[in-house]
N, C-alpha and C positions, 0 to 999 in steps of 0.2 A: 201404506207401504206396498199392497199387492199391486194397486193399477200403476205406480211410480215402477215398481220392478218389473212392470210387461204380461200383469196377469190379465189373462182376455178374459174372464169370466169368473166368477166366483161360485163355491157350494157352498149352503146354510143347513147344516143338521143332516151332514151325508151320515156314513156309519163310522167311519174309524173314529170320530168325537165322542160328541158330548151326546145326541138325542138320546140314547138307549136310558141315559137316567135322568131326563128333565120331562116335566110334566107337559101339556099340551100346550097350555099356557108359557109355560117356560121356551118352550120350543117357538111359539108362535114370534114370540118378543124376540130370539135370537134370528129367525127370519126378518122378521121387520125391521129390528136394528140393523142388520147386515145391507138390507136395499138401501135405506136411510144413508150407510156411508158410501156405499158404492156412487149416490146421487146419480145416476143413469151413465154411467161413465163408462160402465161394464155391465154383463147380465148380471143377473143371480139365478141360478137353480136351486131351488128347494128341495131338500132331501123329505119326500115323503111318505118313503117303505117302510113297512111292517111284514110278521109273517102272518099279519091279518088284513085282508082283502077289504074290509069295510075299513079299519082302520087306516090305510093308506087313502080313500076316498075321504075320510071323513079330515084327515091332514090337508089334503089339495085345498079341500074347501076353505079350511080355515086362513088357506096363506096364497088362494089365487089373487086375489082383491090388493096384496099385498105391494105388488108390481115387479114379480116373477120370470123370468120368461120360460120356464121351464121346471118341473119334479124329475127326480132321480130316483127309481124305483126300482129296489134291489132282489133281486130275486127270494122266494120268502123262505126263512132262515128256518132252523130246525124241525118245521114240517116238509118230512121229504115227501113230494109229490109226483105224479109221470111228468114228460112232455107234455102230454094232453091238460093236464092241471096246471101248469105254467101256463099254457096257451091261455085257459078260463080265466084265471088270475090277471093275465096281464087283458084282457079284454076286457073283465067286467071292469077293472080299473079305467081304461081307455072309452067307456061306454057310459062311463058316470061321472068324471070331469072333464076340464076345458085346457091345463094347462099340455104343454108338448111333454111327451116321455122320453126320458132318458133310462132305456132300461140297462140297468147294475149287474152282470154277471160275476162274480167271489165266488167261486167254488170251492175255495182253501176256507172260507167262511162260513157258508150259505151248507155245503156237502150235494149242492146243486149243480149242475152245467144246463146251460138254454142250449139245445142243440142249433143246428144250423137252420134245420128244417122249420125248427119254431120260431125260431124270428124271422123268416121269409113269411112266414103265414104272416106273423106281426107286423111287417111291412106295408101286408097290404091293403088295411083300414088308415094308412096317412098318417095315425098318430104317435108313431115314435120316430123319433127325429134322431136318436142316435143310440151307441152301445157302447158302455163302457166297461171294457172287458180286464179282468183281472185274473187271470190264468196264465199259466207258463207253454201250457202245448199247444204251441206255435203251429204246428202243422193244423190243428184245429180250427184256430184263431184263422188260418187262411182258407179252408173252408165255412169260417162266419160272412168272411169276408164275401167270401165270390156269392153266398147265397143272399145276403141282402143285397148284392148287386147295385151299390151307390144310392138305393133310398134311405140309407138312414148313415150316417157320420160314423164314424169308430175311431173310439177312444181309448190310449192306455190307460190302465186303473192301477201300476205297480211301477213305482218310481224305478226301480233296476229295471225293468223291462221296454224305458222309453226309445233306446235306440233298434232294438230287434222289432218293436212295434211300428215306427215310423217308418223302417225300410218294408215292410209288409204293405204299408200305405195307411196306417194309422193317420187319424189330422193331426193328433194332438195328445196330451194325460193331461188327466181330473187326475191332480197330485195333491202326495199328502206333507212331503218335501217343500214345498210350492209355501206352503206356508208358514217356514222358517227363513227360507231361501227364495224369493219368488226371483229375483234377476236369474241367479244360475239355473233354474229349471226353466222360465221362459227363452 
């Protein structure tokens, strides 16, 4: 139903589902099933944030081998940290596996915001490919924008916010819509 309705891409174990109460195992199979129907027809990104830093490492592992093209890594939940501890977090992650990052900004979830500043440093080790931002303040969202400066993709994360995002110059939304509905959101 999603690649027939126009979905370019699929997430396996983002956050508004199911991972938060399936076990590793559980979670690993819902990844694996997910590539399995996709049959290479679309990607699949693997959702695998925690608000623990090894445990996001120790998910990649489990589900790179899988045939992935990318983790979605959300910024880490109820430990509130600085800027500088986001930066460490998403490094050591980016320094201990192989697949591309998609890092997850939720700040209405997380009680987080990735400054602008932090994902320009982010940018500049190559390994996050894109941001998918779920926030409402727009003016922000456009200073994410101009500070990664075209090396990494940005994505809407908030089904009501896809057209304010798109004129901004968003590519695209990682929707949760999308998978009721995948024709009218494509």
């Amino acid at each position: 139903m999603q690649i027939a309705g126009g979905t370019s891409a699929l997430v396996a174990c983002g956050t508004t589902g199911e991972p938060s109460t399936l076990s590793a195992e559980e979670r690993e199979l819902v990844v694996r099933e997910t590539v399995a129907a996709a049959r290479g027809q679309i990607p699949v990104i693997c959702g695998t944030g925690s608000n623990n830093t090894q445990a996001v490492i120790e998910n990649e592992k489990r589900f790179r081998d899988l045939g992935c093209a990318a983790q979605l890594v959300v910024t880490p939940y109820y430990n509130k940290t600085t800027q500088e501890g986001l930066y460490a977090h998403f490094m050591h992650i980016a320094e201990n596996t192989e697949l591309p990052i998609v890092v997850y900004n939720v700040p209405g979830r997380t009680n987080l915001d990735i400054a602008p500043e932090t994902l320009s440093r982010l940018c500049e080790s190559g390994r996050f490919v894109a941001l998918k931002e779920s926030s409402y303040d727009l003016p922000r969202v456009m200073e994410k924008m101009s500070a990664v400066e075209g090396r990494m993709s940005v994505y809407c994360g908030n089904d009501d916010m896809v057209y304010p995002m798109l004129a901004l110059g968003a590519e695209g939304v990682i929707s949760v819509l999308s998978n009721v509905a995948p024709r009218y959101m494509a």
